[in-house]
KELUMKE-952909 format. One record per residue (C-alpha): residue number from 1; residue in one letter; x, y, z. Coordinates in steps of 0.25 Angstrom, whole numbers. Layout:
# residues N
+-----+------+-------+-------+-------+
| pos | code |    xx |    yy |    zz |
+-----+------+-------+-------+-------+
| NUM |    A |     X |     Y |     Z |
...
+-----+------+-------+-------+-------+
***
This chain:
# residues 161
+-----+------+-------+-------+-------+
| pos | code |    xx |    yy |    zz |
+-----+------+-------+-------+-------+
|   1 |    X |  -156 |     2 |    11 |
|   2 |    X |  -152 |   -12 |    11 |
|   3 |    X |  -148 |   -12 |    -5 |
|   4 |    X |  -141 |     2 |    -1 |
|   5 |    X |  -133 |    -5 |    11 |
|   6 |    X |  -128 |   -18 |     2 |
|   7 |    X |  -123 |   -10 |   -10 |
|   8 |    X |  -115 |    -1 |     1 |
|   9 |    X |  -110 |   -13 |     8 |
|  10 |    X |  -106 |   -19 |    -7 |
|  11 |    X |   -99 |    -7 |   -10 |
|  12 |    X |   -90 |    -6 |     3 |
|  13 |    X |   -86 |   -23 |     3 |
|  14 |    X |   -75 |   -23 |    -7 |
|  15 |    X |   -70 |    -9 |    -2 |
|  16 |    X |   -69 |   -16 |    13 |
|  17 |    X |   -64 |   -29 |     9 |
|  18 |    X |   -54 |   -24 |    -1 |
|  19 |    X |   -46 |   -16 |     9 |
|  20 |    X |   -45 |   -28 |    18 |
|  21 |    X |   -29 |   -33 |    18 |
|  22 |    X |   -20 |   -33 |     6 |
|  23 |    X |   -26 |   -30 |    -6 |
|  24 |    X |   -24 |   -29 |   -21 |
|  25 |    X |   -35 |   -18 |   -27 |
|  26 |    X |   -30 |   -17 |   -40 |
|  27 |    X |   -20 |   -24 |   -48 |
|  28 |    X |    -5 |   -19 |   -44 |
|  29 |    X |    -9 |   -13 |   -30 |
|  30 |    X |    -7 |   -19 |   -17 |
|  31 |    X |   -15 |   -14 |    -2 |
|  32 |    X |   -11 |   -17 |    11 |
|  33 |    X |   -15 |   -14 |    25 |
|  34 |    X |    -2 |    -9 |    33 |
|  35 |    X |    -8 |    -8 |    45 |
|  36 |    X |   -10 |     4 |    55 |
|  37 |    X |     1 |    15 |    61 |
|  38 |    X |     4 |    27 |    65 |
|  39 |    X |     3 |    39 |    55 |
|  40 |    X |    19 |    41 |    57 |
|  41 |    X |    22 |    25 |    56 |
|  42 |    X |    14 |    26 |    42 |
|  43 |    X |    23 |    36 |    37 |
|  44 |    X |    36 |    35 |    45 |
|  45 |    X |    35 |    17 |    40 |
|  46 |    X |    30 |    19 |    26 |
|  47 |    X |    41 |    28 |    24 |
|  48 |    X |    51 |    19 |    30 |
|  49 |    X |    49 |     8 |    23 |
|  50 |    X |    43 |    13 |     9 |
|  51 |    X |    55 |    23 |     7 |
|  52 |    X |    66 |    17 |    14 |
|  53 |    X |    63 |     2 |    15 |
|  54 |    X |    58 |     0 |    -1 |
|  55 |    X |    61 |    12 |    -8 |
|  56 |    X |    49 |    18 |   -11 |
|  57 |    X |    48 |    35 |   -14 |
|  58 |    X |    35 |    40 |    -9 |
|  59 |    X |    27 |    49 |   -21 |
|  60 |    X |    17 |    53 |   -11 |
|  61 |    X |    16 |    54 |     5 |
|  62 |    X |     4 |    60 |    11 |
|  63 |    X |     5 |    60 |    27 |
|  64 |    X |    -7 |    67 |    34 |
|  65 |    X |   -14 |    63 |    45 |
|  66 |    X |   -28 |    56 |    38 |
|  67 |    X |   -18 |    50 |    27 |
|  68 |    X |    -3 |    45 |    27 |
|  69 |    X |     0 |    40 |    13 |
|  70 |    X |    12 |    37 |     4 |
|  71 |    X |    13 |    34 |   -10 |
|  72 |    X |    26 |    30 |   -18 |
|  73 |    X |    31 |    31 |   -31 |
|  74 |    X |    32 |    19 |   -40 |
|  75 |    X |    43 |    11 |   -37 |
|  76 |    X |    48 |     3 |   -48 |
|  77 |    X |    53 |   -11 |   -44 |
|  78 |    X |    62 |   -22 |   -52 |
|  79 |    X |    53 |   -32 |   -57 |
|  80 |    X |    54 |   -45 |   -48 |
|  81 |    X |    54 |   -59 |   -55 |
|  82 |    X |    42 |   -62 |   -53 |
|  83 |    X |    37 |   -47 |   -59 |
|  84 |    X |    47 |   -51 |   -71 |
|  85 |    X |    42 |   -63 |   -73 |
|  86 |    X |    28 |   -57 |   -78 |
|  87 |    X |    35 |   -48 |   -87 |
|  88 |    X |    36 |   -36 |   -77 |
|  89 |    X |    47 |   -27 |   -80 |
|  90 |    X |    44 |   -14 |   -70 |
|  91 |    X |    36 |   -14 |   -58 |
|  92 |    X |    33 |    -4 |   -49 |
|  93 |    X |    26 |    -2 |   -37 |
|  94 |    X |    20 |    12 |   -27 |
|  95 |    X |    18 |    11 |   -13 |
|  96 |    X |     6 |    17 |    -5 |
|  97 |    X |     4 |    17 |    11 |
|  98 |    X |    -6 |    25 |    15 |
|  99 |    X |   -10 |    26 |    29 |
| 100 |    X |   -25 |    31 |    36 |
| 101 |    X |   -29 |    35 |    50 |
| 102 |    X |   -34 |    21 |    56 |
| 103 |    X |   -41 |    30 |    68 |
| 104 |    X |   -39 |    43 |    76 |
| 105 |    X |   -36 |    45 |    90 |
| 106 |    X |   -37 |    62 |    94 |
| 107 |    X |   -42 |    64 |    80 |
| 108 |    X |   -28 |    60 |    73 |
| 109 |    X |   -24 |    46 |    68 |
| 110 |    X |   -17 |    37 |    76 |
| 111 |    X |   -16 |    25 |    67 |
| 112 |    X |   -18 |    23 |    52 |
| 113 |    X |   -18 |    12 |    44 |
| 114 |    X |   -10 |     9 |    32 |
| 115 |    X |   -12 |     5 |    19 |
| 116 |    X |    -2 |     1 |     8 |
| 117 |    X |    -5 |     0 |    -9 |
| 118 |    X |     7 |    -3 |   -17 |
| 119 |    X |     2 |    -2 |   -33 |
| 120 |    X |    12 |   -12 |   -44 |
| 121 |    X |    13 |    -8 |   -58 |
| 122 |    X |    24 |   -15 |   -68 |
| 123 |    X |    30 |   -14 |   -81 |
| 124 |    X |    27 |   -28 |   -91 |
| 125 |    X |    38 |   -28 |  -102 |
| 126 |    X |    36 |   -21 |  -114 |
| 127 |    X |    28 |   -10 |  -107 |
| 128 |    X |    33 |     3 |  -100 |
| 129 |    X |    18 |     5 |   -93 |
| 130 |    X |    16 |     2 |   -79 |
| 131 |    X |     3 |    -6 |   -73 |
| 132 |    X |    -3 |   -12 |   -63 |
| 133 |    X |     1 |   -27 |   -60 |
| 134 |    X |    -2 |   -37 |   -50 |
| 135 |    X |    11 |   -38 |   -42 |
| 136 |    X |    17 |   -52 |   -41 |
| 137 |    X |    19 |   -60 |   -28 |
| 138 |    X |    33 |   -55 |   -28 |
| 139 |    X |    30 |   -41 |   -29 |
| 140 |    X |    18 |   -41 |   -20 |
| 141 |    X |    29 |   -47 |   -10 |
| 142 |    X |    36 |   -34 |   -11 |
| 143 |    X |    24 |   -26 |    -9 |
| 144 |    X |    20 |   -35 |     4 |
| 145 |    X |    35 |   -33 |    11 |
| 146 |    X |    32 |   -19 |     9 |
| 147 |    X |    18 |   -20 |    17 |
| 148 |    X |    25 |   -28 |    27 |
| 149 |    X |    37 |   -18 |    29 |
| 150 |    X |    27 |    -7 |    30 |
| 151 |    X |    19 |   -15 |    39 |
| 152 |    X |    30 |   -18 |    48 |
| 153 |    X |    37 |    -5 |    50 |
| 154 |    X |    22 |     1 |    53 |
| 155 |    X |    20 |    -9 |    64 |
| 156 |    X |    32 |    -7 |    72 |
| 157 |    X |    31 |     8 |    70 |
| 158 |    X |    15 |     7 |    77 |
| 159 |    X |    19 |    14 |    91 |
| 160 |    X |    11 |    12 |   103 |
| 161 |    X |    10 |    21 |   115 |
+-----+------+-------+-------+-------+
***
């Protein structure tokens, strides 16, 4: 029992500690932790500011009550210097929120939290293949004023009665 109980307990650490803060599971992708909102603030906000602030076009949108999730179409970005300078001539970047029901009051959500992925791929010169990189501190920039736009408008959009 005690083997079974420590093999479990083994098993479930790295799942609970990797989704503690921001992470990087895998080389090009970035997690964040949004916060918590309404259901309408997840949608009306991530709208707001991935559409209309940074240009984004969304390639999926899924808005039901147990799962609010959008998914964008690669957007392809101007190298910035520090992307040319490793001999980056494309880069391109998708864009995930994804939101859950945090609890229920009257057997509907009232609150979810939200997620955010964003997944990096470039171009090196002399190949016409896109792969996975790891984004450079400029880039991850980028990414994080995003987050912290996204934060924001969710935050003042949390209504209270």
């Amino acid at each position: 029992m005690l083997r079974r109980l420590l093999s479990v307990a083994l098993f479930i650490a790295p799942l609970v500690l990797a989704g503690c803060g921001s992470t990087a599971p895998t080389q090009g992708t970035m997690r964040e932790r949004i916060g918590t909102t309404t259901a309408r603030d997840a949608i009306e906000q991530t709208r707001q500011v991935l559409l209309n602030t940074y240009n984004y076009r969304f390639d999926r949108e899924v808005t039901t009550q147990e799962d609010i999730r959008f998914i964008t179409l690669w957007s392809e970005h101007t190298p910035l210097e520090s992307e040319q300078a490793k001999g980056i001539t494309g880069c391109r970047t998708r864009l995930e929120v994804h939101a859950r029901p945090k609890n229920r009051s009257s057997g509907s959500p009232s609150t979810y939290t939200v997620i955010f992925r964003s997944e990096y791929q470039v171009q090196k010169q002399g190949g016409a293949q896109w792969v996975d990189a790891e984004m450079t501190e400029a880039r991850e920039e980028y990414i994080e004023e995003i987050v912290q736009d996204l934060e924001d408008a969710m935050a003042s959009g949390v209504r209270t009665r």
